[in-house]
N, CA, C and O atoms as CSV, one atom per row, in Angstrom:
chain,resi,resn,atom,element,x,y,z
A,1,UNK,N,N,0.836,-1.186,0.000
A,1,UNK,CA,C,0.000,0.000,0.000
A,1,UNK,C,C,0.883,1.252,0.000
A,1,UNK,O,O,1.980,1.167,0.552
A,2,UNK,N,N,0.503,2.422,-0.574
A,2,UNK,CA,C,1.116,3.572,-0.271
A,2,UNK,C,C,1.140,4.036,1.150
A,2,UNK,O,O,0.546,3.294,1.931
A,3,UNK,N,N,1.773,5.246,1.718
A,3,UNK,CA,C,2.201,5.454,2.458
A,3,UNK,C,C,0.865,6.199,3.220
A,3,UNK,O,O,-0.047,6.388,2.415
A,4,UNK,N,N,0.637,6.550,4.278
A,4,UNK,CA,C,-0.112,7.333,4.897
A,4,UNK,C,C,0.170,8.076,5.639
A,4,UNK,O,O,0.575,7.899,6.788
A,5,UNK,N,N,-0.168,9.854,4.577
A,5,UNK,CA,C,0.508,10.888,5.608
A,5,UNK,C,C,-0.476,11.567,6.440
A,5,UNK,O,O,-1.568,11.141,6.816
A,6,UNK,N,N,0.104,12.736,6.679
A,6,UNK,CA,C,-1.018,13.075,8.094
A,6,UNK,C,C,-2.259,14.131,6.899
A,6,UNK,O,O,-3.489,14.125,6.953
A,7,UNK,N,N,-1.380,14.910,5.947
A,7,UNK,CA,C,-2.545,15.836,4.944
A,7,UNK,C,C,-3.443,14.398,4.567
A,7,UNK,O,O,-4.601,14.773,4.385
A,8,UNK,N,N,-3.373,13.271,4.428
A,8,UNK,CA,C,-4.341,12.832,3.748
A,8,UNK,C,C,-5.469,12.717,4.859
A,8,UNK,O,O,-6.613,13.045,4.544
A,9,UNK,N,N,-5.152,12.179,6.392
A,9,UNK,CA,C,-5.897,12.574,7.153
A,9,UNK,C,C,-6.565,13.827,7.692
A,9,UNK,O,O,-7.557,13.961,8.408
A,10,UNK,N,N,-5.914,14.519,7.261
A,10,UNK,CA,C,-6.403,16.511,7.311
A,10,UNK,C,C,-7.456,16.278,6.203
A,10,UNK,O,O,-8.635,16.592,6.367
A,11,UNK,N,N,-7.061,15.807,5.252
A,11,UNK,CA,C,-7.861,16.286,4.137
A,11,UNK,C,C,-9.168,15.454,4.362
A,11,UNK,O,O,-10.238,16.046,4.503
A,12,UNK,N,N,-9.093,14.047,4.399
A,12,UNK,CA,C,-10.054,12.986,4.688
A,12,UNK,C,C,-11.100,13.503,5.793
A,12,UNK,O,O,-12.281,13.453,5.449
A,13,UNK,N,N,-10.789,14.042,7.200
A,13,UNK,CA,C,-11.169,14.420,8.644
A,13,UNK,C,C,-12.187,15.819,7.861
A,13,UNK,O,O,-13.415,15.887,7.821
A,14,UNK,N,N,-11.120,16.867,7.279
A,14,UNK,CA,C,-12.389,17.758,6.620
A,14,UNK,C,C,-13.329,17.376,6.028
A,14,UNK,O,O,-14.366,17.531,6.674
A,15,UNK,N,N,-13.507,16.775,4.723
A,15,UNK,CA,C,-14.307,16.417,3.898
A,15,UNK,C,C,-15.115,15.469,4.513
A,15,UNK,O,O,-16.115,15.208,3.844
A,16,UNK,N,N,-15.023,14.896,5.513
A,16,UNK,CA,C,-16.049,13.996,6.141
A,16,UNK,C,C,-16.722,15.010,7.055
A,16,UNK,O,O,-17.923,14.806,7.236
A,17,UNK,N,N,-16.295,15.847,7.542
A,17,UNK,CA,C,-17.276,17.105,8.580
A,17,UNK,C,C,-18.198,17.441,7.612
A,17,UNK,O,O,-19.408,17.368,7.826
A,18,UNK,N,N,-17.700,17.823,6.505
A,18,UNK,CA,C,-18.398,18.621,5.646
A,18,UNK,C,C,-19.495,18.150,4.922
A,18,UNK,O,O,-20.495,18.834,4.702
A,19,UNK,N,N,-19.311,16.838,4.494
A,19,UNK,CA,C,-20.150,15.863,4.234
A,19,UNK,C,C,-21.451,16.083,5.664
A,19,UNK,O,O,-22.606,16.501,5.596
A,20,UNK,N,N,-20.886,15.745,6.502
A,20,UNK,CA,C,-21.938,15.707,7.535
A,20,UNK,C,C,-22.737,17.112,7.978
A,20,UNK,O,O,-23.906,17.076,8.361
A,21,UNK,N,N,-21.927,18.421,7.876
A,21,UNK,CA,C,-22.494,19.688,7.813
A,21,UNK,C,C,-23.691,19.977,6.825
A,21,UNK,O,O,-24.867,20.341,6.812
A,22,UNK,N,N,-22.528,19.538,5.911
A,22,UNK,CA,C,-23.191,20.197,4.798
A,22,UNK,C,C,-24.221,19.066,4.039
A,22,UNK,O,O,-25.379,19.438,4.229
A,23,UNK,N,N,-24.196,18.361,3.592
A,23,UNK,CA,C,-25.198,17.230,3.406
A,23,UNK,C,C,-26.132,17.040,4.114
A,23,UNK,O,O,-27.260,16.900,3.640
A,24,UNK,N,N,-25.811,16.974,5.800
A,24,UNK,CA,C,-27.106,16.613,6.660
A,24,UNK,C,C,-28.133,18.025,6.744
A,24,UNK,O,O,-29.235,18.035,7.294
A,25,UNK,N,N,-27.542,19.085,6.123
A,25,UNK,CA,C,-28.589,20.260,6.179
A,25,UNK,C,C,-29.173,20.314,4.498
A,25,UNK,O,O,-30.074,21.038,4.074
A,26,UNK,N,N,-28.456,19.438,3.818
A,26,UNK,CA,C,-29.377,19.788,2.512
A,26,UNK,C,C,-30.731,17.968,2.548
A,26,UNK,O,O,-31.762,17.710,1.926
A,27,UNK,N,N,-30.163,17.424,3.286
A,27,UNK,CA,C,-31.154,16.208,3.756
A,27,UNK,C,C,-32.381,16.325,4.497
A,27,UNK,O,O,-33.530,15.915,4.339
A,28,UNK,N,N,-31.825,16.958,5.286
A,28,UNK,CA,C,-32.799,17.927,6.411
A,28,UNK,C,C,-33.905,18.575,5.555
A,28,UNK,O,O,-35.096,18.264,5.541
A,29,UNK,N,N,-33.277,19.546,4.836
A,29,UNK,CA,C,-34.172,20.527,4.007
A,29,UNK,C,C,-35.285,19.728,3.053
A,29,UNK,O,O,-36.241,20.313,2.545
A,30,UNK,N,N,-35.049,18.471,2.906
A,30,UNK,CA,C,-35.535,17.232,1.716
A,30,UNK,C,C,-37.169,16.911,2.478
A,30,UNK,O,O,-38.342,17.169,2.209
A,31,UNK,N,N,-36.494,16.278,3.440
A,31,UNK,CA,C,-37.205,15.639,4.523
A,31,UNK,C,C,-38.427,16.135,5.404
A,31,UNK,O,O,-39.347,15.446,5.845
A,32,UNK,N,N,-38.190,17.648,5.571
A,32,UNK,CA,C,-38.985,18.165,6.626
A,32,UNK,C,C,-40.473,18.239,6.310
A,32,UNK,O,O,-41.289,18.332,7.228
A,33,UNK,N,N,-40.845,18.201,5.030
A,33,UNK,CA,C,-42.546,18.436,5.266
A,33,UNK,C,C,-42.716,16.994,5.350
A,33,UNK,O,O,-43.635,16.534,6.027
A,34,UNK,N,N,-41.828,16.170,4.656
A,34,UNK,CA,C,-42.051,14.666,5.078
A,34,UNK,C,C,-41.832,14.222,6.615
A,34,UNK,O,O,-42.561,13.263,6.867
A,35,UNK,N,N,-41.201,14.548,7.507
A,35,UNK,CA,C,-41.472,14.709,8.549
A,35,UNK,C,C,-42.055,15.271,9.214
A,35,UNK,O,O,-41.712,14.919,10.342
A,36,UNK,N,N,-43.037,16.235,9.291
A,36,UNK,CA,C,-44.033,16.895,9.799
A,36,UNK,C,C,-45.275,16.678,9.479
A,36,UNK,O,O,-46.230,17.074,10.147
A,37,UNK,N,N,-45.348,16.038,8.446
A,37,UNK,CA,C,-46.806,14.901,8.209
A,37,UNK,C,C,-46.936,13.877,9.248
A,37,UNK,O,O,-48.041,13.539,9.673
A,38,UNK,N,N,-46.090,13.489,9.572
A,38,UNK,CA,C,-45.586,12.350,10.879
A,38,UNK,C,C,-46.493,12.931,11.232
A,38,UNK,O,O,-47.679,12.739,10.962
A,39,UNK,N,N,-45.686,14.249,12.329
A,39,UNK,CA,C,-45.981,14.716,13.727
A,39,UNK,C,C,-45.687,16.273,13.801
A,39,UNK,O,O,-44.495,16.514,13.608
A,40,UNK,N,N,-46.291,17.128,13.977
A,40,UNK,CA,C,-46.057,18.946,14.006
A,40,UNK,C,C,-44.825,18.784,14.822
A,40,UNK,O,O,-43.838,19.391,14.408
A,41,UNK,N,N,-44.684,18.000,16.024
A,41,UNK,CA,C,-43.237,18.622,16.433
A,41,UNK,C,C,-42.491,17.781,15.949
A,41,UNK,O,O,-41.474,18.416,16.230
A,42,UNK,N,N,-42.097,16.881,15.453
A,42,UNK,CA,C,-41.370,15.848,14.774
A,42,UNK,C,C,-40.034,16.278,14.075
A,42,UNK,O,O,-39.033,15.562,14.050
A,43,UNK,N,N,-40.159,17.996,13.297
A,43,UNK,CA,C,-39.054,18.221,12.878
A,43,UNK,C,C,-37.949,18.850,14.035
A,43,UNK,O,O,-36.755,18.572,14.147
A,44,UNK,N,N,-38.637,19.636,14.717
A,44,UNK,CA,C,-37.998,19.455,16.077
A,44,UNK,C,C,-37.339,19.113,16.780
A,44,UNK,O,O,-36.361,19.769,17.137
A,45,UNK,N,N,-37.674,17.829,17.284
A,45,UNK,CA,C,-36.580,16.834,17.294
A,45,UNK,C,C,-36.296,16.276,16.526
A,45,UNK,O,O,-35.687,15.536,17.298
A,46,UNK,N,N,-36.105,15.813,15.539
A,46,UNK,CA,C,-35.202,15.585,14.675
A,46,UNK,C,C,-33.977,16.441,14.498
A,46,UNK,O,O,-32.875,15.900,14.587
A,47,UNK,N,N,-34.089,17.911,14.220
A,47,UNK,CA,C,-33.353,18.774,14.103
A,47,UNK,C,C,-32.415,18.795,15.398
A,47,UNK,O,O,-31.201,18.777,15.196
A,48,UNK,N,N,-32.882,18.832,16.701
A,48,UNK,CA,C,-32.032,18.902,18.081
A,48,UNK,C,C,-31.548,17.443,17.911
A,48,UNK,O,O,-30.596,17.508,18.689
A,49,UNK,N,N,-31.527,16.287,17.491
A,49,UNK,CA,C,-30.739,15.234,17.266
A,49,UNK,C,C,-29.761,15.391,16.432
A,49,UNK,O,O,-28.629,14.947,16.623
A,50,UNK,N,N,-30.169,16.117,15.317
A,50,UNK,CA,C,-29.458,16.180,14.384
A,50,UNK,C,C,-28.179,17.467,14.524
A,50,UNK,O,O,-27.078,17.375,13.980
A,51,UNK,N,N,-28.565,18.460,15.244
A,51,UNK,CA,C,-27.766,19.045,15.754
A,51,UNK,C,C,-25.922,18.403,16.663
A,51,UNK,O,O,-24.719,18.664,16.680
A,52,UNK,N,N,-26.908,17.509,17.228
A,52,UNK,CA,C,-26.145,16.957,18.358
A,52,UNK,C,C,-24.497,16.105,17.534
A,52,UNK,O,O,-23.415,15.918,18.089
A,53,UNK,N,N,-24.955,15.714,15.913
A,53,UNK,CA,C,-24.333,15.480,14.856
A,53,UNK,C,C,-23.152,16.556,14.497
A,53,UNK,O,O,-21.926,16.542,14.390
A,54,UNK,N,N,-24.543,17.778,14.335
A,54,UNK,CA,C,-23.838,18.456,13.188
A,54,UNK,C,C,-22.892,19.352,13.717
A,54,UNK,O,O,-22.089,19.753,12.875
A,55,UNK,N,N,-22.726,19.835,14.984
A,55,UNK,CA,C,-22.092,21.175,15.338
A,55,UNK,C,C,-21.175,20.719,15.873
A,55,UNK,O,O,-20.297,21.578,15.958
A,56,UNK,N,N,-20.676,19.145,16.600
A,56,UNK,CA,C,-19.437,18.358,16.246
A,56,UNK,C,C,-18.873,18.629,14.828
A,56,UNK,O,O,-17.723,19.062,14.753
A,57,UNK,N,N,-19.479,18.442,13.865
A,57,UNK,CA,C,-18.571,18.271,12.743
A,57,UNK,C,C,-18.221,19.416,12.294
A,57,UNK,O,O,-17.204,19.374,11.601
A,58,UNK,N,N,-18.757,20.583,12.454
A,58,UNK,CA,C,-18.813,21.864,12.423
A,58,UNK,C,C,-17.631,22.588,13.256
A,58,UNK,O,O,-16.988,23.592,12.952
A,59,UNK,N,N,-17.558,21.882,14.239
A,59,UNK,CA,C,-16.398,22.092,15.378
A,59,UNK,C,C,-14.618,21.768,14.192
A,59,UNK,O,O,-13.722,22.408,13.642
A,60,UNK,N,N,-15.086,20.349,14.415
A,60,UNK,CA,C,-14.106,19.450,13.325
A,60,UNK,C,C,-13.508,20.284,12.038
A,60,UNK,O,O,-12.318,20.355,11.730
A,61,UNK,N,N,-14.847,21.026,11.220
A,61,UNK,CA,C,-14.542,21.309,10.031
A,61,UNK,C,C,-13.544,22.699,10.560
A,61,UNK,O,O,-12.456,23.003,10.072
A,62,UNK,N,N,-14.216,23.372,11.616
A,62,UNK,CA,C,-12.736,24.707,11.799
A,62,UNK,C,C,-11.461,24.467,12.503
A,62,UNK,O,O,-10.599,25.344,12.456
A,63,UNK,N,N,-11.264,23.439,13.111
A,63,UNK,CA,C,-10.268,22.690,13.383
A,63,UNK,C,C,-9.378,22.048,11.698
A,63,UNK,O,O,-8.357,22.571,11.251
A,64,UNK,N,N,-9.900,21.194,11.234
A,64,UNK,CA,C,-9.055,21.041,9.955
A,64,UNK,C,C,-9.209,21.908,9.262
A,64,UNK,O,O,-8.673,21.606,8.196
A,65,UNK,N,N,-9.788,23.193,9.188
A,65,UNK,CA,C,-9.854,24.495,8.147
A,65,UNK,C,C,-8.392,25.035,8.571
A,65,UNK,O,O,-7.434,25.090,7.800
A,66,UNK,N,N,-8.383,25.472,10.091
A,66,UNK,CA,C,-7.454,26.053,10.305
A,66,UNK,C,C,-5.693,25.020,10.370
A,66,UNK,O,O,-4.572,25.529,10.355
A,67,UNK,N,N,-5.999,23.659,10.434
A,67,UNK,CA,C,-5.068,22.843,10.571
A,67,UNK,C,C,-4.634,23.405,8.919
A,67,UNK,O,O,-3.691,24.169,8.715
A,68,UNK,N,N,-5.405,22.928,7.989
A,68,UNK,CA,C,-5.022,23.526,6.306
A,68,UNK,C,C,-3.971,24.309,6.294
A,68,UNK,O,O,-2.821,24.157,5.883
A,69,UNK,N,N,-4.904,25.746,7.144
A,69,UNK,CA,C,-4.092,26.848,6.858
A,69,UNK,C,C,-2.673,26.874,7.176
A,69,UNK,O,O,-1.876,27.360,6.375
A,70,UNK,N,N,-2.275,26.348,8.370
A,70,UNK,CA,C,-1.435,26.301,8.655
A,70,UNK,C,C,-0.324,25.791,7.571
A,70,UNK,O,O,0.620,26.547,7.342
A,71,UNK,N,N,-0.402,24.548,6.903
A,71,UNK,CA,C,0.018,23.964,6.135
A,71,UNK,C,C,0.540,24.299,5.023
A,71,UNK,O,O,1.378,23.683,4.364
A,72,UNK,N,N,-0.322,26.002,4.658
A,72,UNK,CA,C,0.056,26.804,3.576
A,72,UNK,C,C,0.755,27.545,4.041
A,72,UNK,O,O,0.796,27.671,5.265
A,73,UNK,N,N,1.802,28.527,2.922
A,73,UNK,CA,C,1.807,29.527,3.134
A,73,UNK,C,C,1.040,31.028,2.565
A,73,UNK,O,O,1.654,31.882,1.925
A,74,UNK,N,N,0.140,31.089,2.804
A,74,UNK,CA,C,-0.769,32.094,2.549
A,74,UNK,C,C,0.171,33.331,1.907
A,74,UNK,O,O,0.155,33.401,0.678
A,75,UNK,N,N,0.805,34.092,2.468
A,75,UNK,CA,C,1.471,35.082,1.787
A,75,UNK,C,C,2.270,34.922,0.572
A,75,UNK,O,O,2.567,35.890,-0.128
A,76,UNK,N,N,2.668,33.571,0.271
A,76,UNK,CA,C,3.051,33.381,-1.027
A,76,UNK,C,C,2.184,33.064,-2.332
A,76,UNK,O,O,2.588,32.847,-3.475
A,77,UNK,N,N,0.655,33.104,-1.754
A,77,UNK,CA,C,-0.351,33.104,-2.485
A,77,UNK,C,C,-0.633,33.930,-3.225
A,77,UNK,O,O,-0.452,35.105,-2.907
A,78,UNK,N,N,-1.131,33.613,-4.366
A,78,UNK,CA,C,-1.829,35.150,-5.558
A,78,UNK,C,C,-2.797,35.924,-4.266
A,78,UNK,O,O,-3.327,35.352,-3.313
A,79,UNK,N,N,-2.813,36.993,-4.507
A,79,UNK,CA,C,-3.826,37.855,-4.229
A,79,UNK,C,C,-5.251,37.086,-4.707
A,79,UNK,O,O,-6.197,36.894,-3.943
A,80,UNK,N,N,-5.207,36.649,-6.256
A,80,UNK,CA,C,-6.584,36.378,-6.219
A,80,UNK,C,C,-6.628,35.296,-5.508
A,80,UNK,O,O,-7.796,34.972,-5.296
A,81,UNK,N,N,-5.636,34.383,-4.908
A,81,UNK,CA,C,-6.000,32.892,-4.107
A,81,UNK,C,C,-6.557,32.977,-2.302
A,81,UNK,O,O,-7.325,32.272,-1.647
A,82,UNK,N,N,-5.637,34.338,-1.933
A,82,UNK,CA,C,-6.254,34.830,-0.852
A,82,UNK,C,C,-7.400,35.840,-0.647
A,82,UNK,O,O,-7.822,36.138,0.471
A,83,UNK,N,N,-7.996,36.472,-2.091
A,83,UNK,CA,C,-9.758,36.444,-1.938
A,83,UNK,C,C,-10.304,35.494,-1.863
A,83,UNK,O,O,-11.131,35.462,-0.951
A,84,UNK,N,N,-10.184,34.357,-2.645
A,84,UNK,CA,C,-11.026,33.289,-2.892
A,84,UNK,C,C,-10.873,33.063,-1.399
A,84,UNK,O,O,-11.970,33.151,-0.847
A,85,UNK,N,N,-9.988,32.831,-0.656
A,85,UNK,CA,C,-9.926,32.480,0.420
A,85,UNK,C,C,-11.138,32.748,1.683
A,85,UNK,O,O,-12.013,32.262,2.400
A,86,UNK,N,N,-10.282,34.078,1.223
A,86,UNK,CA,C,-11.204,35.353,2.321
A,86,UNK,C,C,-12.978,35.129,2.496
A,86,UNK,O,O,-13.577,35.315,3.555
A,87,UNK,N,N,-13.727,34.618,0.976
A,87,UNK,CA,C,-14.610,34.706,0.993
A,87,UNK,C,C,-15.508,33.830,1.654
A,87,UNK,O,O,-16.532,33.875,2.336
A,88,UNK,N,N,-14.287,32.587,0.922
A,88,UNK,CA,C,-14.786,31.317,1.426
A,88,UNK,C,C,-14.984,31.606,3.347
A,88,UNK,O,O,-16.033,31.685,3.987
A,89,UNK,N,N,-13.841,31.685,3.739
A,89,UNK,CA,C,-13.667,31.972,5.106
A,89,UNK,C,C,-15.452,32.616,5.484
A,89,UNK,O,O,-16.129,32.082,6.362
A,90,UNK,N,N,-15.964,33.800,4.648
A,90,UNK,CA,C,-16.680,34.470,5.483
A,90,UNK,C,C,-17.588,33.319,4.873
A,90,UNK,O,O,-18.031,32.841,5.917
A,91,UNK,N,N,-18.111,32.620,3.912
A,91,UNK,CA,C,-19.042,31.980,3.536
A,91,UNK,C,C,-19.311,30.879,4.822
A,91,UNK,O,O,-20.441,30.511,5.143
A,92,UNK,N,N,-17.731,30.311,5.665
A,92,UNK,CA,C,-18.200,29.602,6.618
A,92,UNK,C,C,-18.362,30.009,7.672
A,92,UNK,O,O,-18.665,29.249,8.592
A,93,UNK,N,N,-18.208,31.340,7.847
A,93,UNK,CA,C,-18.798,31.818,9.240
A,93,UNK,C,C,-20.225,32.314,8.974
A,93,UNK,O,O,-21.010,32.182,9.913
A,94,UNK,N,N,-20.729,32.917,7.730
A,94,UNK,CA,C,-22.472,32.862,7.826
A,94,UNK,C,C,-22.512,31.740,7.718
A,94,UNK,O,O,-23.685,31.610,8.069
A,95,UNK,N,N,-22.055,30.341,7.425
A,95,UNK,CA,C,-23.037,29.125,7.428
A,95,UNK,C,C,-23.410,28.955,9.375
A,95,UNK,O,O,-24.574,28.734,9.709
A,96,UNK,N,N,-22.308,29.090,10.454
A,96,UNK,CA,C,-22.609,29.047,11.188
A,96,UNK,C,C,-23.208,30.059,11.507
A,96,UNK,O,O,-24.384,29.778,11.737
A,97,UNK,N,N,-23.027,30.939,11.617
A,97,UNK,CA,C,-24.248,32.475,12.480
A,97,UNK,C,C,-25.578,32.112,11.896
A,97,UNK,O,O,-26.601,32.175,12.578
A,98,UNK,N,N,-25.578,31.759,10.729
A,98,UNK,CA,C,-27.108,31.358,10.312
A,98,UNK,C,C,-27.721,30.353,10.667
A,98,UNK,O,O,-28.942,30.287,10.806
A,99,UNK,N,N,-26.744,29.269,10.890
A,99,UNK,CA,C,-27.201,27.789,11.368
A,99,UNK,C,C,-27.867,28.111,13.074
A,99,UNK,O,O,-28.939,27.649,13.465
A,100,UNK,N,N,-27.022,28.921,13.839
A,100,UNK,CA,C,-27.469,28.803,14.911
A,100,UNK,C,C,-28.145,30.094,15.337
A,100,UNK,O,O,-28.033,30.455,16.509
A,101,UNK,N,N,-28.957,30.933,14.318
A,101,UNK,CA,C,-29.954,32.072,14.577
A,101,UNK,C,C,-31.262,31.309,14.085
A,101,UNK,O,O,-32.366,31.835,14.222
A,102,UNK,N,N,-31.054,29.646,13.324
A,102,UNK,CA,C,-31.862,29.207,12.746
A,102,UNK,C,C,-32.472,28.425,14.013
A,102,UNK,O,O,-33.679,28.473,14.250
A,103,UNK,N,N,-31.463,27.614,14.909
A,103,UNK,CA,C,-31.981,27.304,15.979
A,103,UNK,C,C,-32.501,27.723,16.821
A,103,UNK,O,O,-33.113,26.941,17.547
A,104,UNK,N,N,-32.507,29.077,17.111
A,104,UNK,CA,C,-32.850,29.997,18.022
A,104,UNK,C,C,-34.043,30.782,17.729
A,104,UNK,O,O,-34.761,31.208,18.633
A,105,UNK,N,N,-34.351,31.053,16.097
A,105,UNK,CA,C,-35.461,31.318,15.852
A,105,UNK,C,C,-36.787,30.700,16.108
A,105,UNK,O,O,-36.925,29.477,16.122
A,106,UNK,N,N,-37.977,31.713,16.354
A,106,UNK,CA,C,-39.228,30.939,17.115
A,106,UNK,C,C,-40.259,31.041,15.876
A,106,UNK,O,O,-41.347,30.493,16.053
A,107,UNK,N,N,-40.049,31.640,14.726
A,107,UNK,CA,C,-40.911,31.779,14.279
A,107,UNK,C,C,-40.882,30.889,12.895
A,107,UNK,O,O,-39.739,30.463,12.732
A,108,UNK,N,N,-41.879,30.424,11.724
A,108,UNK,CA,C,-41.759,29.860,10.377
A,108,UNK,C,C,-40.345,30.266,9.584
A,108,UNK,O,O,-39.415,29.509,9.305
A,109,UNK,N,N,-40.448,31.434,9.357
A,109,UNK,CA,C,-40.106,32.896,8.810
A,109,UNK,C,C,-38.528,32.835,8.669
A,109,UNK,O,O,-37.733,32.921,7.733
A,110,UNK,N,N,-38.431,32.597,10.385
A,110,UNK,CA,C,-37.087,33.159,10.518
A,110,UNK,C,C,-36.257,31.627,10.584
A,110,UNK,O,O,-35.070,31.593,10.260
A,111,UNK,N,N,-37.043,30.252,11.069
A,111,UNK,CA,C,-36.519,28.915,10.190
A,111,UNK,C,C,-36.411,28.734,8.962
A,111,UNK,O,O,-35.712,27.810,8.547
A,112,UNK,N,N,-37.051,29.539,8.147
A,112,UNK,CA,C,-37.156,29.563,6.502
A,112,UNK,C,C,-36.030,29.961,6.428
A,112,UNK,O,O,-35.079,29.247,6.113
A,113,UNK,N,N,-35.952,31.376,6.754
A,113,UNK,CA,C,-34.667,32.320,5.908
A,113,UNK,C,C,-33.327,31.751,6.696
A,113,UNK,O,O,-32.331,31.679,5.976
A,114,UNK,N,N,-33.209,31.456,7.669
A,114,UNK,CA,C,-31.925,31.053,8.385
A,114,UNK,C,C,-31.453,29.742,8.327
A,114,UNK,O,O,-30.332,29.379,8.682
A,115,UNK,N,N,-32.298,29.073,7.889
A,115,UNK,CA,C,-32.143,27.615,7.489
A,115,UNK,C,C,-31.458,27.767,5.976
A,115,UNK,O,O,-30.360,27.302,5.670
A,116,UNK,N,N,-32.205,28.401,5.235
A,116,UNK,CA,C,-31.845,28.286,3.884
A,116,UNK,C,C,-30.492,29.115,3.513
A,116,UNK,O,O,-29.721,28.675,2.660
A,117,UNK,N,N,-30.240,30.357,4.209
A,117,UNK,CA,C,-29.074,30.931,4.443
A,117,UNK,C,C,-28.063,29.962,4.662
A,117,UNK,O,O,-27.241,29.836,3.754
A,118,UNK,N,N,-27.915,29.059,5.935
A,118,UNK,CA,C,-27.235,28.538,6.458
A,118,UNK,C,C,-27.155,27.029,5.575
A,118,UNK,O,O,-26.309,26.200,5.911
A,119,UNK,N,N,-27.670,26.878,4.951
A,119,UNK,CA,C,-27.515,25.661,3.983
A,119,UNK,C,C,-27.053,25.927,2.527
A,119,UNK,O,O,-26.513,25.059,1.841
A,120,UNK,N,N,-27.310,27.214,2.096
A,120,UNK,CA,C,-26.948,27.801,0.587
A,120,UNK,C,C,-24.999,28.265,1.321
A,120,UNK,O,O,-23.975,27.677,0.973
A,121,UNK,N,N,-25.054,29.066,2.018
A,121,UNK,CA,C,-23.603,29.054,2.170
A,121,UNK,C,C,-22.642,28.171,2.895
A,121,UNK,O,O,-21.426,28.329,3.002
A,122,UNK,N,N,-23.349,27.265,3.348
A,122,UNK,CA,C,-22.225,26.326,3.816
A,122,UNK,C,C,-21.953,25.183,1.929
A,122,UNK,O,O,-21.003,24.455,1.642
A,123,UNK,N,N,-22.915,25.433,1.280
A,123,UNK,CA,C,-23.096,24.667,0.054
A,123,UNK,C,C,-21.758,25.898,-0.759
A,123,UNK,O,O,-20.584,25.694,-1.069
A,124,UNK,N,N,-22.184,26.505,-0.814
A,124,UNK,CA,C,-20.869,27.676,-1.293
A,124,UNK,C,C,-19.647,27.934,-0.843
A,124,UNK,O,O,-18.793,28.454,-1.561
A,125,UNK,N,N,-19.416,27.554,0.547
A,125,UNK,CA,C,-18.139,27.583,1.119
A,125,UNK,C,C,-17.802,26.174,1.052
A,125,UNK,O,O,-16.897,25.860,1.826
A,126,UNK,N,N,-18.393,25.011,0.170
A,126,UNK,CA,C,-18.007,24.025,-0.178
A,126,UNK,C,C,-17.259,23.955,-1.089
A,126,UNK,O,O,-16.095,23.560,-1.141
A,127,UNK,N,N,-18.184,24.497,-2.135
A,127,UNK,CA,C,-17.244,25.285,-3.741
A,127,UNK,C,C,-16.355,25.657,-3.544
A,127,UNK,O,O,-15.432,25.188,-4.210
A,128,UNK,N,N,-16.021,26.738,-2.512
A,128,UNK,CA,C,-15.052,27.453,-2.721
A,128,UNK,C,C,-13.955,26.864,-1.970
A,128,UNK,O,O,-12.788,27.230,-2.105
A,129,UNK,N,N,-14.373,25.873,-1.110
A,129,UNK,CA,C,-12.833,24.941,-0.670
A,129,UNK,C,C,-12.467,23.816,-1.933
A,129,UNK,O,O,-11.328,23.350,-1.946
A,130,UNK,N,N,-13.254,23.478,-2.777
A,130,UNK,CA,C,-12.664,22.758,-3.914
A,130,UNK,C,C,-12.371,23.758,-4.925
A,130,UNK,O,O,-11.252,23.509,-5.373
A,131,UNK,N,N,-12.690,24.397,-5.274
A,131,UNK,CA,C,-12.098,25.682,-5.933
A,131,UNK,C,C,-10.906,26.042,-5.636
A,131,UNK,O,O,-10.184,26.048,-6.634
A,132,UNK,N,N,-10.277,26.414,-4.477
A,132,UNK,CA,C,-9.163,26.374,-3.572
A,132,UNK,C,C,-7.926,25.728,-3.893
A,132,UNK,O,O,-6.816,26.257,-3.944
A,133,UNK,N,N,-8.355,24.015,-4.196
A,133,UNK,CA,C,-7.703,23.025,-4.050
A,133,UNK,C,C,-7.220,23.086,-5.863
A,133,UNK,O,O,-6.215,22.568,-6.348
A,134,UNK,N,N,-7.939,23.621,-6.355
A,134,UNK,CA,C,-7.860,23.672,-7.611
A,134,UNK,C,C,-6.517,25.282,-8.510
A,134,UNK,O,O,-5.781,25.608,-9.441
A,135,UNK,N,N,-7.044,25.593,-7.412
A,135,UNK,CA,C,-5.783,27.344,-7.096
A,135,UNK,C,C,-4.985,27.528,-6.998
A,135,UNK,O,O,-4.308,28.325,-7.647
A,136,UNK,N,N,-4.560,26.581,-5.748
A,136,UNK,CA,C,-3.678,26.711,-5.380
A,136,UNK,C,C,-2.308,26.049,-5.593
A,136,UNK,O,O,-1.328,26.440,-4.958
């Protein structure tokens, strides 16, 4: 077998958070009127289970984001590689501020827009970490 270094585990450890971030909120989004035919509170819990998942991996994913960084050297980067960067960066901090204004919200409204926020840019700060990989 080839050798096993530690980036392949950096790289492997991210892409499996992300998978679970980011996938279990576009699954979620699939599911929910199908789960609420069940039971009115049903998505509910589901979601606080599913939480209990996701904000581990969420933890994980800025842990190997920043393990990455380290790994680079950023200042020897194009300018345009450290926008792409930059953006991405902010794309994963609204996925979280949105993810968890989504939990906190009491109303339809504000689960609509903060859910879908928080699932469109964590889906975009996906892009833009394979985009990245492609950049750099």
């Amino acid at each position: 077998m080839i050798p096993l270094h530690a980036d392949t585990l950096r790289l492997f450890l991210h892409v499996l958070a992300a998978t679970i971030w980011v996938g279990g909120q576009l699954t979620l989004a699939g599911l929910v009127s199908t789960v609420r035919d069940i039971d009115e509170r049903a998505p509910r819990l589901v979601a606080r289970r599913f939480n209990q998942i996701a904000w581990p991996a969420f933890a994980v994913l800025l842990a190997t984001g920043v393990w990455n960084l380290l790994e680079i050297d950023i200042g020897d980067r194009s300018t345009e590689y450290q926008v792409t960067l930059f953006v991405k960066l902010m794309l994963v901090a609204l996925s979280g501020v949105a993810a968890f204004l989504h939990i906190i919200s009491r109303t339809r409204l504000g689960l609509a827009v903060w859910g879908a926020l928080s699932g469109l840019s964590s889906v975009a700060a996906l892009f833009f970490g394979v985009w990245l990989t492609r950049g750099g």
